[in-house]
C-alpha positions in Angstrom: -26.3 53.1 8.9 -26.1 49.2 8.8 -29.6 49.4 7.6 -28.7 52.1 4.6 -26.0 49.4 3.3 -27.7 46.2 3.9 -30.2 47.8 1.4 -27.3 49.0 -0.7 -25.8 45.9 -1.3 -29.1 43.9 -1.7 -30.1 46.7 -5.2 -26.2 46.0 -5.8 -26.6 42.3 -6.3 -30.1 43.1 -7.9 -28.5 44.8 -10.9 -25.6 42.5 -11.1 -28.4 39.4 -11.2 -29.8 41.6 -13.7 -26.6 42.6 -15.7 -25.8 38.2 -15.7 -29.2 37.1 -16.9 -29.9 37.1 -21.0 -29.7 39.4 -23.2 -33.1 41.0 -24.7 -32.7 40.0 -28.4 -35.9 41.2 -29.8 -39.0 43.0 -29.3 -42.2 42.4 -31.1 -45.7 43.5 -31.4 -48.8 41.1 -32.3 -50.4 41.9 -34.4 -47.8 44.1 -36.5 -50.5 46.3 -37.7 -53.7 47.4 -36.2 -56.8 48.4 -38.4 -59.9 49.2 -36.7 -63.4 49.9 -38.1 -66.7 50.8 -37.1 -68.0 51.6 -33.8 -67.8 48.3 -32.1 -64.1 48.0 -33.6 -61.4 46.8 -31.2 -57.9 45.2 -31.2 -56.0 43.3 -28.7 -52.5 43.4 -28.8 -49.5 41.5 -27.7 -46.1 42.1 -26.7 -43.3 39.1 -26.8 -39.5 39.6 -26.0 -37.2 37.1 -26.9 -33.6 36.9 -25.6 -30.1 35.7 -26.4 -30.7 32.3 -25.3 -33.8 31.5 -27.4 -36.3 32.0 -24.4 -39.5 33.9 -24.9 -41.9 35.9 -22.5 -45.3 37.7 -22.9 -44.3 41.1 -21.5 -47.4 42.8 -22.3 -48.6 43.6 -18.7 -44.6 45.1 -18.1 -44.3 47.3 -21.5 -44.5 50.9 -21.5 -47.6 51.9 -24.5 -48.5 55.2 -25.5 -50.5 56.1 -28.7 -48.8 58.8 -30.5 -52.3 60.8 -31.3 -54.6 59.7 -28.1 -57.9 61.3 -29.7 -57.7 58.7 -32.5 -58.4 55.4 -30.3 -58.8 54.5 -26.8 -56.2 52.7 -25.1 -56.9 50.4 -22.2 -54.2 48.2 -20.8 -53.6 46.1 -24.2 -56.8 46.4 -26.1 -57.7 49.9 -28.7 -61.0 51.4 -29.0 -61.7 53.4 -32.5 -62.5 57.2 -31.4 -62.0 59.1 -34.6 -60.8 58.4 -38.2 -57.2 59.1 -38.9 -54.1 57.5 -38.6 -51.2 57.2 -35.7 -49.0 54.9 -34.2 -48.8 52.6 -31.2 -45.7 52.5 -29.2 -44.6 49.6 -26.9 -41.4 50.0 -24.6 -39.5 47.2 -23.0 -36.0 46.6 -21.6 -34.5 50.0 -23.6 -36.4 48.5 -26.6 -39.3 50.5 -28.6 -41.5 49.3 -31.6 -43.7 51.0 -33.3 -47.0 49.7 -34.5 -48.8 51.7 -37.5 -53.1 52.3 -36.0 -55.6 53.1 -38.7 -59.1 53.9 -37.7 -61.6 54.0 -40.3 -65.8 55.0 -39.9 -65.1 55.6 -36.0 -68.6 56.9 -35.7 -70.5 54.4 -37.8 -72.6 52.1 -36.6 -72.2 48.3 -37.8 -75.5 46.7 -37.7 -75.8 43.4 -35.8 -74.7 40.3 -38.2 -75.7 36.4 -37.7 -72.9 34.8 -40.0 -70.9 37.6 -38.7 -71.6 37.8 -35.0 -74.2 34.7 -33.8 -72.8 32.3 -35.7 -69.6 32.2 -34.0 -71.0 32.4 -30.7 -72.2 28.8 -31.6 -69.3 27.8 -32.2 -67.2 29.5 -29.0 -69.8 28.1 -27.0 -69.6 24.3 -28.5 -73.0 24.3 -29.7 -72.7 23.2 -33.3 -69.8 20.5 -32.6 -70.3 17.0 -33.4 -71.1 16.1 -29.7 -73.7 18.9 -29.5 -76.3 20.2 -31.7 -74.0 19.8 -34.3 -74.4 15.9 -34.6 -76.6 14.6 -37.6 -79.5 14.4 -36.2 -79.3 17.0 -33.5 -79.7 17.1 -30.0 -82.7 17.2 -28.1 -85.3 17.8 -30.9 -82.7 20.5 -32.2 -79.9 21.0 -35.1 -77.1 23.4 -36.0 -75.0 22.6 -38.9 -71.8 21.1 -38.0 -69.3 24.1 -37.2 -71.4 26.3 -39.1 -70.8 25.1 -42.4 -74.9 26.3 -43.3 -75.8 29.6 -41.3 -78.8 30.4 -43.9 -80.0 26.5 -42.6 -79.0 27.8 -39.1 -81.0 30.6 -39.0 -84.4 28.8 -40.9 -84.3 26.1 -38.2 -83.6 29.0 -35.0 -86.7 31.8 -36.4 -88.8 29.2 -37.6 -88.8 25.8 -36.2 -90.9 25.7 -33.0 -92.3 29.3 -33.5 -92.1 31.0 -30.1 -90.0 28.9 -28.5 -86.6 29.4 -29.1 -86.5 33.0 -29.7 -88.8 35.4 -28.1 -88.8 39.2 -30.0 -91.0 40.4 -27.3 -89.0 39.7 -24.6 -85.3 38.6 -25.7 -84.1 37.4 -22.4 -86.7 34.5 -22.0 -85.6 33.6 -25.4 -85.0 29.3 -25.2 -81.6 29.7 -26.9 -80.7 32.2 -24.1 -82.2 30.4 -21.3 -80.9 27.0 -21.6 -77.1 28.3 -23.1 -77.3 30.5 -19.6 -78.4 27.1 -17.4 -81.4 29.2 -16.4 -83.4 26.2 -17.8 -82.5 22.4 -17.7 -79.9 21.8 -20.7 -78.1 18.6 -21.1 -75.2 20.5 -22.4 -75.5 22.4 -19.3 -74.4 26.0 -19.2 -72.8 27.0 -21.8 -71.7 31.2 -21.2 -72.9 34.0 -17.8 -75.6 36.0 -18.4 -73.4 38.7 -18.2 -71.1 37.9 -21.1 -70.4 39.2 -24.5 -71.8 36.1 -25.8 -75.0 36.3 -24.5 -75.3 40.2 -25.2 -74.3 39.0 -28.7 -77.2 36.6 -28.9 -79.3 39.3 -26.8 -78.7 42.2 -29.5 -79.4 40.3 -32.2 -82.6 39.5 -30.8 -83.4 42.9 -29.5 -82.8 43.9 -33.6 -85.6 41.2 -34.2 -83.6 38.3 -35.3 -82.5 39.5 -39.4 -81.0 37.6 -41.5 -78.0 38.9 -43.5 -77.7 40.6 -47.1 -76.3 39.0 -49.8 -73.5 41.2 -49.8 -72.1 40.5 -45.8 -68.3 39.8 -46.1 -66.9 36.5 -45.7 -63.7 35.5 -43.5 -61.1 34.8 -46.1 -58.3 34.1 -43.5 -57.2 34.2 -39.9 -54.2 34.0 -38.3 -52.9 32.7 -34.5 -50.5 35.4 -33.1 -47.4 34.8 -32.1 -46.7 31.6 -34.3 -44.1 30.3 -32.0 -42.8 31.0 -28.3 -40.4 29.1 -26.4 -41.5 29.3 -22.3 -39.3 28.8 -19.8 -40.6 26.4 -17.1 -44.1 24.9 -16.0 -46.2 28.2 -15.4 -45.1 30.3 -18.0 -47.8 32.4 -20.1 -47.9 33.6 -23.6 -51.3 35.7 -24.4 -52.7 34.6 -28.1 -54.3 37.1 -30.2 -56.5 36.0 -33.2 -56.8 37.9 -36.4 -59.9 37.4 -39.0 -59.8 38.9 -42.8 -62.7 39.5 -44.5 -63.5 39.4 -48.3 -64.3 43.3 -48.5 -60.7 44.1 -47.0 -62.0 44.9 -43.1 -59.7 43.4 -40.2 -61.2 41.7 -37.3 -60.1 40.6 -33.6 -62.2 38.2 -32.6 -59.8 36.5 -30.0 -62.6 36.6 -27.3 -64.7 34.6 -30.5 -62.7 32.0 -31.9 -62.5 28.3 -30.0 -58.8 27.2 -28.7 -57.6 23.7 -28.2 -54.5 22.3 -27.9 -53.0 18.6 -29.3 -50.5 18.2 -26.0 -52.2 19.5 -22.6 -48.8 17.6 -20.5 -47.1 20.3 -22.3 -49.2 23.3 -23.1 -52.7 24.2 -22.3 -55.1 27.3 -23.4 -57.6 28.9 -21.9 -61.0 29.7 -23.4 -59.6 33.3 -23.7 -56.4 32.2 -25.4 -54.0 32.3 -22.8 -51.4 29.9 -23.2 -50.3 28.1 -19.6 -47.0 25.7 -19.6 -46.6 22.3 -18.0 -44.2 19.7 -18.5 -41.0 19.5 -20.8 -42.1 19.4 -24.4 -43.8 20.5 -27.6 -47.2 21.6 -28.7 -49.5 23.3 -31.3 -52.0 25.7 -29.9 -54.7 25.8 -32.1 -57.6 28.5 -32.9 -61.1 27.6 -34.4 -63.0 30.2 -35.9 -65.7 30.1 -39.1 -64.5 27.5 -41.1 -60.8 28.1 -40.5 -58.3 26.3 -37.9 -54.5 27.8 -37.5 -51.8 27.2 -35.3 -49.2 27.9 -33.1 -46.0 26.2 -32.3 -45.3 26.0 -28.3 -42.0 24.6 -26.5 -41.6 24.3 -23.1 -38.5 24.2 -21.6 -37.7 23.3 -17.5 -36.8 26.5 -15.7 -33.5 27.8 -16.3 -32.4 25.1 -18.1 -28.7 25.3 -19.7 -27.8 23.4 -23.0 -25.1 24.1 -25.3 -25.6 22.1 -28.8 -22.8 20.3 -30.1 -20.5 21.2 -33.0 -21.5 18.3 -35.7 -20.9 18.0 -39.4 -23.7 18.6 -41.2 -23.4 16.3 -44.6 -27.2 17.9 -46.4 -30.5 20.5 -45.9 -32.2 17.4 -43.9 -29.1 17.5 -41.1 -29.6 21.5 -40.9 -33.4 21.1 -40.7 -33.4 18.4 -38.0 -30.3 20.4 -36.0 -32.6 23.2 -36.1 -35.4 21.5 -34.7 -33.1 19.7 -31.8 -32.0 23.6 -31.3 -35.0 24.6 -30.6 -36.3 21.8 -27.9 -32.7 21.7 -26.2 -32.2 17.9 -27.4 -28.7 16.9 -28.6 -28.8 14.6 -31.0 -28.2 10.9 -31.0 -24.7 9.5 -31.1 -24.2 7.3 -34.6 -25.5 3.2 -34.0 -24.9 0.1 -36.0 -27.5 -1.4 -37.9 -28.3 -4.2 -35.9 -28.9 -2.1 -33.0 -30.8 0.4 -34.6 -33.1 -2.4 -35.8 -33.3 -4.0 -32.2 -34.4 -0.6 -30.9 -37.4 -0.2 -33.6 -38.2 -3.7 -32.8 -38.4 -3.3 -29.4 -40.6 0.0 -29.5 -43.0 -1.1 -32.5 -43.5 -5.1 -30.9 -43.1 -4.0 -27.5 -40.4 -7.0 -27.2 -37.4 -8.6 -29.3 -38.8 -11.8 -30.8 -37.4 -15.2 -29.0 -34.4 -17.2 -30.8 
């Protein structure tokens, strides 16, 4: 019996703990729309709940999905597979929240040749090889050249099929390809290894080969834009996640993920880092901008970390123009209140100070 209420009151204070936390405030879906094409068509999605007090969290791994016409697509955990053409919806539940995301599948069952601008280049580029430090350099790197992030793929692919003939690709037998075998460490490279054998980039690399190394049509579609999804997420305290999905446009309409292809960096690791597969990790107290590389476009994200459980209330202040309301904003949003009002000579004394690194002797 003392057992039956001890567990009683401990779901008791689990709700109430529940019922005093904040409030969900919004659910969303990235991206809002999911087109897939082709056989090897697939989207990863993204699920992000924001609450009263500003906080974000990646809730993908907690909310409910269900596709409305499950012969259309393949759902497995938060990534769609194109089954047949036709149209449906997505639905995502959290917290007694639903969205709806509109799926399109288009040419299910055709097959979408092997590309190099397409597919091989940005392997290069995931993998580092065509950076400034690498291959990419002017003259190259041990006896070999890539165009700096890609910006000449017909260049690319003359000095890959027919600079040292035999050497770096092998038709007859893809796997001892050069290109394969040094990216893989199974030969020396100073770069060192570079992706598994097992990976999709090396099956990239592998089928391409296997299809005997083409070069593209005139006609292959060209990125046109891509986009970093969610823009912006506030994470409370060092640890936090936030999954990053990236988008690619091309010139003839189609939609690409190529997430598990573009190349993330960050401009403040103390604050924020990101994994190679876009996953977004909090450290200290601050602000950063996640970043995604892929063809010859870079885009963004804004990231602010917050300490755990951290309670601010802004202050009520005058605000005298658009500039005040802009930079409020921005102290809203990083939990800073702003300075208290100085006298010239102080304010002078201070930028002294921090530009000189001392005040100047009388």
């Amino acid at each position: 019996m003392r057992f039956i209420v001890a567990i009683l009151c401990i779901v008791g204070f689990s709700h109430l703990a529940q019922a005093d936390g904040p409030t969900l405030a919004n659910l969303q879906v990235f991206p809002p729309d999911i087109k897939l094409q082709t056989n090897r068509g697939r989207q990863s999605f993204v699920v992000q709940a924001t609450y009263a007090d500003g906080i974000t969290r990646d809730v993908t791994a907690e909310a409910k999905s269900a596709l409305g016409n499950p012969a259309l697509a393949k759902l497995d955990k938060n990534l769609l597979y194109p089954q047949a053409d036709g149209a449906t919806e997505l639905k995502l539940e959290f917290g007694g929240r639903t969205v709806a995301v509109p799926v399109n599948v288009k040419d299910a069952k055709v097959y979408r040749p092997i590309s190099f601008k397409l597919d091989v280049m940005p392997v290069f580029m995931k993998a580092g090889c065509n950076q400034g430090s690498c291959h990419g350099a002017a003259r190259g790197k041990d006896g070999f050249r890539l165009s700096l992030f890609g910006y000449d793929a017909d260049g690319d692919h003359y000095r890959l099929t027919h600079e040292i003939s035999a050497r770096r690709i092998n038709l007859a037998i893809p796997q001892e390809s050069l290109i394969l075998e040094k990216a893989t460490g199974k030969v020396p490279h100073t770069g060192g290894t570079r992706f598994k054998e097992d990976s999709e980039l090396s099956q990239t690399l592998v089928r391409w080969l296997e299809a005997g190394a083409p070069q593209d049509p005139a006609n292959v579609p060209a990125p046109v834009s891509v986009e970093l999804l969610p823009k912006n997420a506030v994470l409370d305290g060092k640890g936090a996640n936030q999954r990053m999905v990236v988008r690619a446009k091309y010139s003839d309409g189609s939609e690409r993920d190529v997430t598990s292809l573009a190349l993330f960096l960050s401009n403040n690791d103390a604050s924020a880092t990101i994994s190679p597969e876009g996953i977004v990790t909090a450290g200290d107290r601050g602000e950063a901008f996640v970043m995604a590389r892929f063809a010859t476009f870079t885009v963004g994200a804004q990231i602010i970390v917050l300490p755990k459980g951290l309670q601010f209330s802004f202050p009520q202040i005058a605000e005298k123009n658009y500039i005040d309301t802009l930079v409020n904003n921005k102290l809203k949003k990083l939990r800073v209140g702003p300075s208290e009002l100085c006298t010239d000579e102080a304010f002078l004394r201070r930028a002294y100070i921090d530009i000189i690194g001392t005040l100047p002797t009388p």
